[in-house]
C-alpha positions, 0 to 999 in steps of 0.5 A: 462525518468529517471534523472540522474547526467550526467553520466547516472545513477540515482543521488539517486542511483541505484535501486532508484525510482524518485519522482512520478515515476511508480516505487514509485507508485508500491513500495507503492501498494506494500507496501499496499498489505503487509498490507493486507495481515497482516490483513487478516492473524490476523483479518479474521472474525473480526468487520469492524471497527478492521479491518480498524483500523488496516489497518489504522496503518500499512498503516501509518507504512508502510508510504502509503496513502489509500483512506478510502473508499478503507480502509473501502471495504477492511475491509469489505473484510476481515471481510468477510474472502474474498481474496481482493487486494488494488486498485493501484489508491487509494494508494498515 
């Protein structure tokens, strides 16, 4: 159930995910796939450790937490040159 100002409509505007909601959770995965798919395009092949280190910075860019065990799969993803996708549950 959405907040609104009494007239039906979000007080935060239209479009506008409330607090915790299942929408700001799917704008932050989303966000974080944007960044992986920025390493994989620039990092493919590189060390673990680059890649992490710059999954790290565009995750802090794009203003999303990753679990840095997620943080460091991914890094190994993309050293590998495997296609890999974020774990919704490890973004906040």
């Amino acid at each position: 159930m959405s907040a609104d100002n009494g007239t039906g409509q979000n007080p935060n505007g239209p479009g506008t995910a409330t607090s915790g909601s299942g929408e700001e959770q799917a704008a932050k995965t989303e966000a974080a796939e944007h960044v992986v798919e920025r390493a994989e395009g620039w990092d493919p092949g590189a060390e673990p450790s680059t890649v992490a280190s710059n999954l790290q910075e565009g995750f802090e860019e794009a203003g999303v937490d990753v679990d840095p065990d997620e943080v460091e799969r991914i890094a190994q993803d993309v050293h590998e040159q495997k296609d890999t996708d974020v774990d919704p549950g490890a973004v906040s």
